[in-house]
ZADO-1210 file (C-alpha; in nm, 4 decimals, padded with zeros to 6 digits):
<atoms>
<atom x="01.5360" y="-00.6158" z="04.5974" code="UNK" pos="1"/>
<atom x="01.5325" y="-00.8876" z="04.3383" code="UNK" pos="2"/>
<atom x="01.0928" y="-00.9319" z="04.4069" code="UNK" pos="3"/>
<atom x="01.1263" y="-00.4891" z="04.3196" code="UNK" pos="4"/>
<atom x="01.3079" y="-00.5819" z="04.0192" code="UNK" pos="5"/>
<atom x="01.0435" y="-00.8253" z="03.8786" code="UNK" pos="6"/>
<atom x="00.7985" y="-00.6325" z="03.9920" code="UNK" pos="7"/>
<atom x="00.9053" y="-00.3101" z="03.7818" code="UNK" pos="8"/>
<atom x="00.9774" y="-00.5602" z="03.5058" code="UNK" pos="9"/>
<atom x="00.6499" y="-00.7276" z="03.4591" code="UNK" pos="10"/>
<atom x="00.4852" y="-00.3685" z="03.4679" code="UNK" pos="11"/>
<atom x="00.7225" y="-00.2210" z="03.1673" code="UNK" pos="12"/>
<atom x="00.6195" y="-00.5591" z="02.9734" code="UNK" pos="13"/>
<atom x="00.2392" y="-00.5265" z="03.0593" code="UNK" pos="14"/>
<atom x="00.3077" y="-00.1642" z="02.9584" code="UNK" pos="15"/>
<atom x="00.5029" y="-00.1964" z="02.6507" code="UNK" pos="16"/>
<atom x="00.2392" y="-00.5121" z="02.5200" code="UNK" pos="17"/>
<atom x="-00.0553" y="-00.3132" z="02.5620" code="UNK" pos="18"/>
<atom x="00.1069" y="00.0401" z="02.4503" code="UNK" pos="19"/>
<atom x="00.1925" y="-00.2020" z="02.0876" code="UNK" pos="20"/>
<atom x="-00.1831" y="-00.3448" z="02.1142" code="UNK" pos="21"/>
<atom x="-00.2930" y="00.0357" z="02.1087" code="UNK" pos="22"/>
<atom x="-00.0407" y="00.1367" z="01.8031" code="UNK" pos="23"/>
<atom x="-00.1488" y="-00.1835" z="01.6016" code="UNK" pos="24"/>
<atom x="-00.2576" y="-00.0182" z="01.2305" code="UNK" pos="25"/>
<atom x="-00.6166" y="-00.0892" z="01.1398" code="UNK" pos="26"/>
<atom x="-00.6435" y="-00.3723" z="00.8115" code="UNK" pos="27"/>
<atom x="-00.5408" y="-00.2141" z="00.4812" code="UNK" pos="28"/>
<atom x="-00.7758" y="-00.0819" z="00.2776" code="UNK" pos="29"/>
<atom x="-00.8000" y="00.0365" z="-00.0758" code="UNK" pos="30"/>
<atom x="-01.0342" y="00.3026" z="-00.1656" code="UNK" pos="31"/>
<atom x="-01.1787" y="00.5501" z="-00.4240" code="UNK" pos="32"/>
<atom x="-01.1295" y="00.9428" z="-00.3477" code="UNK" pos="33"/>
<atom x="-01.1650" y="01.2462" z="-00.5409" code="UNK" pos="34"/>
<atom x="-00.8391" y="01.4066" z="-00.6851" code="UNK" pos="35"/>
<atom x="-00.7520" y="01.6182" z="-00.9421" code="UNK" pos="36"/>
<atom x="-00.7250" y="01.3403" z="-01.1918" code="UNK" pos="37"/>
<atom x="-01.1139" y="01.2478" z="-01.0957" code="UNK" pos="38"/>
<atom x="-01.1883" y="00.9380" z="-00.8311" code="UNK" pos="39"/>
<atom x="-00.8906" y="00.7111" z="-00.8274" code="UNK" pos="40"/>
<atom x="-00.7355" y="00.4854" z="-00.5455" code="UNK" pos="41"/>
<atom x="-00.5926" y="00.5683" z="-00.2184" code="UNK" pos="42"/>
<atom x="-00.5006" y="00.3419" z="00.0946" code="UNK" pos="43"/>
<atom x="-00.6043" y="00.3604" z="00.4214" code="UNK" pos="44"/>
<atom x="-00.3244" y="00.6154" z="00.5094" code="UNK" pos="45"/>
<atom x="-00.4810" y="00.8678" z="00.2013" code="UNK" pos="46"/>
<atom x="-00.1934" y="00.7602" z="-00.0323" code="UNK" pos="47"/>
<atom x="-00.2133" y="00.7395" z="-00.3614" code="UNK" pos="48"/>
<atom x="-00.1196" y="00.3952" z="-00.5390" code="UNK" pos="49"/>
<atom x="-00.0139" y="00.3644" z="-00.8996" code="UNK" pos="50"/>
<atom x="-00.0162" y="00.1188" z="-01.1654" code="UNK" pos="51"/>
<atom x="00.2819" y="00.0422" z="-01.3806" code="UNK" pos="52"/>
<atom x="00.1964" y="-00.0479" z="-01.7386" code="UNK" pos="53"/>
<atom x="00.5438" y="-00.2747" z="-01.8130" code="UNK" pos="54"/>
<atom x="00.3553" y="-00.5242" z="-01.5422" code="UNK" pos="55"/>
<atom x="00.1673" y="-00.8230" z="-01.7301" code="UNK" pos="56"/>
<atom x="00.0048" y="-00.9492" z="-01.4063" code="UNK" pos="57"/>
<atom x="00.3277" y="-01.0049" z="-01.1857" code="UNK" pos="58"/>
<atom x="00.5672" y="-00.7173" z="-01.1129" code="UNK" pos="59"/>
<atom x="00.8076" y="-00.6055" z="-01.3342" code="UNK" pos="60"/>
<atom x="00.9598" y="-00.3334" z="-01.0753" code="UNK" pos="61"/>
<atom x="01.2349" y="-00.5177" z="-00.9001" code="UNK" pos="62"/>
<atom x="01.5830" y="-00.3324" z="-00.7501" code="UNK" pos="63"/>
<atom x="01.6051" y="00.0803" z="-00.8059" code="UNK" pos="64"/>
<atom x="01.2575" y="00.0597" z="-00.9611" code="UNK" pos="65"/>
<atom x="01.1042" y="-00.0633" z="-00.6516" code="UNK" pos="66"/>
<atom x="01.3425" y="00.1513" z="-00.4008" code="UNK" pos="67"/>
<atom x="01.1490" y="00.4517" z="-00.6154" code="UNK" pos="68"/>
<atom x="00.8332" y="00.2967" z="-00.6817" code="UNK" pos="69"/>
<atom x="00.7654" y="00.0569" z="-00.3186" code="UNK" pos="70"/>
<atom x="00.5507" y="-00.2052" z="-00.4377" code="UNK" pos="71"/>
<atom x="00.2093" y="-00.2276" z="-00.1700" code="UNK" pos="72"/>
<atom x="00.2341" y="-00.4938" z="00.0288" code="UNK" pos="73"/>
<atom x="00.0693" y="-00.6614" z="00.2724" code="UNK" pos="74"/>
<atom x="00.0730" y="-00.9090" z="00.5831" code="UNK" pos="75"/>
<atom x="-00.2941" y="-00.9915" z="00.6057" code="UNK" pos="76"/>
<atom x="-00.5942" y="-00.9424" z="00.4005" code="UNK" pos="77"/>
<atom x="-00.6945" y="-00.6069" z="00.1969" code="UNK" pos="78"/>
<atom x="-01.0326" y="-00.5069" z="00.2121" code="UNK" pos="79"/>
<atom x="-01.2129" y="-00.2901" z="-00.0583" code="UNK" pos="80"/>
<atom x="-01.3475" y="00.0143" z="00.1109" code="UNK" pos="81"/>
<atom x="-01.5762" y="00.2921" z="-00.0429" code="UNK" pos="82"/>
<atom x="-01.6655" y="00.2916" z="-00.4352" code="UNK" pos="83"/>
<atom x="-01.4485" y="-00.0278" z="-00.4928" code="UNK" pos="84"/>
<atom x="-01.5410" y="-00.3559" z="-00.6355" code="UNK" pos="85"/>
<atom x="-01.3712" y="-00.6709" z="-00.3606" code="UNK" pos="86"/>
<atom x="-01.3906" y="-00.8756" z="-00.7264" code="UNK" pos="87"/>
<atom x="-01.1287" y="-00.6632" z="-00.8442" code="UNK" pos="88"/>
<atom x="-00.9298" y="-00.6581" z="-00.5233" code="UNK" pos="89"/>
<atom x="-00.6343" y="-00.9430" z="-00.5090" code="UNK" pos="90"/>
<atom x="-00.2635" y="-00.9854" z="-00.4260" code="UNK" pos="91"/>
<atom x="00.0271" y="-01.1382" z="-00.6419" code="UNK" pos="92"/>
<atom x="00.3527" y="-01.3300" z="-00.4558" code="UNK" pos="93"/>
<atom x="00.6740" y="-01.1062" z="-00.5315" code="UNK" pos="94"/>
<atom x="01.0076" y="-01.2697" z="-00.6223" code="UNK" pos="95"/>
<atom x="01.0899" y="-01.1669" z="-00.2339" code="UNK" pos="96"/>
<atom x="00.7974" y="-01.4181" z="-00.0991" code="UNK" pos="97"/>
<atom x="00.5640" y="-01.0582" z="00.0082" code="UNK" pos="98"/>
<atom x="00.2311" y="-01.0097" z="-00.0957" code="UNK" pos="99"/>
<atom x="00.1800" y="-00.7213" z="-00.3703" code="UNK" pos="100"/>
<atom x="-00.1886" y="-00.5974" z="-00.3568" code="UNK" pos="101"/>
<atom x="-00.3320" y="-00.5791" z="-00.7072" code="UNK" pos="102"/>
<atom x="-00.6424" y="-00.4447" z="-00.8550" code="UNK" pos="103"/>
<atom x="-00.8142" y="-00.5484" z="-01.1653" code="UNK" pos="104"/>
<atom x="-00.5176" y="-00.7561" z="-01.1796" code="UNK" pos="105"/>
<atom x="-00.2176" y="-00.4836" z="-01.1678" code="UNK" pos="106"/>
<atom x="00.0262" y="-00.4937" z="-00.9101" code="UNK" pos="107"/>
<atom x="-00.0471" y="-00.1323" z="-00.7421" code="UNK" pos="108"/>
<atom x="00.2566" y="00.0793" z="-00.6112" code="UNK" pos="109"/>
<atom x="00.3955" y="00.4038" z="-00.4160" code="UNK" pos="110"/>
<atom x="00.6044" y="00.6876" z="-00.5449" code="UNK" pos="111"/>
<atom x="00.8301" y="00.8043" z="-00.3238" code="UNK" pos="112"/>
<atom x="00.8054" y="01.1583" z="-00.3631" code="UNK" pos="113"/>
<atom x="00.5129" y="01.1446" z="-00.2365" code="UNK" pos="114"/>
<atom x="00.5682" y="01.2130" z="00.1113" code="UNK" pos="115"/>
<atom x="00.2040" y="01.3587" z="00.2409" code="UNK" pos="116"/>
<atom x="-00.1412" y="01.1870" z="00.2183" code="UNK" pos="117"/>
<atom x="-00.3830" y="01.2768" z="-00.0936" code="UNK" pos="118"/>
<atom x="-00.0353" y="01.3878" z="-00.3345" code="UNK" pos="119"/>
<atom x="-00.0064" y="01.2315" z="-00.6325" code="UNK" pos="120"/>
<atom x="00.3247" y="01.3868" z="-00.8393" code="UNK" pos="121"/>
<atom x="00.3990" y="01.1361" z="-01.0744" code="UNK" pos="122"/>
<atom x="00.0974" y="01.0562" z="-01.2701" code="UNK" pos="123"/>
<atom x="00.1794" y="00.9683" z="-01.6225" code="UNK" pos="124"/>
<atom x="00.5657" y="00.9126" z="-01.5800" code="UNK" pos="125"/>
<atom x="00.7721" y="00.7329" z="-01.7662" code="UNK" pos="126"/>
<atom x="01.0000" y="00.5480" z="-01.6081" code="UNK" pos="127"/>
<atom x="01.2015" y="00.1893" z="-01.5803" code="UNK" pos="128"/>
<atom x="01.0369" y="00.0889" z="-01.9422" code="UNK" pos="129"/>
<atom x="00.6458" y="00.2110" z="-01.8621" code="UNK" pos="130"/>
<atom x="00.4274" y="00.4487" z="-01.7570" code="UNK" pos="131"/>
<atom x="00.3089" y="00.5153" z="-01.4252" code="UNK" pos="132"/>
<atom x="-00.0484" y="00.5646" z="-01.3849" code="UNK" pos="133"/>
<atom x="-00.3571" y="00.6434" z="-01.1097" code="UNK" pos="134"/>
<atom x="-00.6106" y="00.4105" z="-01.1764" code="UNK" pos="135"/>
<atom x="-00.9775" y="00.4491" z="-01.1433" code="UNK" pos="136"/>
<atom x="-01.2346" y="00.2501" z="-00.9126" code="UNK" pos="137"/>
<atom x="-01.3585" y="00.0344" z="-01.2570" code="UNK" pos="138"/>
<atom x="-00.9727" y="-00.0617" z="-01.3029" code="UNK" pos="139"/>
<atom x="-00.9062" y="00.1675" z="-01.5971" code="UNK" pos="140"/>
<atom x="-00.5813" y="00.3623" z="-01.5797" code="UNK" pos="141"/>
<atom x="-00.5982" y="00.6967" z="-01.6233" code="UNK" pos="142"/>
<atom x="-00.4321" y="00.8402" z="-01.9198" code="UNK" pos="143"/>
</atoms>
């Protein structure tokens, strides 16, 4: 009985490592897409990322802001997909010890209203002391 045991037991591990190996997300990636507001960044997921214009090169969204506004972080390395320039692409340490991704030097963020890929409902709102803002593939924000 016990050899069944460890038998069905080493096959729900095997199972369970490889069905986690299968689900593992693919390196993030920041990229331009077209939008209503012209070409501005998206992630890998099709979401939207925003720039907030109170940040001087280090985040200024800490506590409610960033429960409304997650900052984008990130484990590993980003890479700079379609239309973007990798010299632009970097990350900044958060007061928490994650890894903000930044471009042209801005800390980049979600909104969380918006809840399906290629949204983007809060361009150009003012909130927590600054405006939030798309931003195009040359860095600009888009007023």
């Amino acid at each position: 009985m016990r050899t069944l045991i460890l038998i069905v037991a080493t096959a729900a591990a095997l199972g369970l490592a490889s069905a986690t190996m299968a689900s593992e997300q693919p390196a993030p990636t920041l990229a331009a897409k077209s939008s209503r507001f012209g070409t501005v960044l998206f992630d890998s997921r099709g979401f939207v990322v925003y720039a907030f214009t109170k940040d001087r090169h280090r985040s200024a969204c800490i506590g409610a802001c960033a429960k409304k506004w997650p900052p984008y972080v990130v484990r590993g390395r980003v890479h700079a997909g379609a239309g973007l320039r990798a010299s632009l692409l970097g990350t900044v340490v958060r007061a928490d010890g994650s890894r903000q991704v930044t471009y042209a030097g801005r800390p980049l963020y979600y909104y969380v209203g918006d809840t399906k890929p290629w949204q983007i409902l809060c361009q150009n709102a003012s909130e927590f002391g600054g405006l939030w803002l798309v931003m195009r593939p040359s860095g600009k924000l888009v007023r």
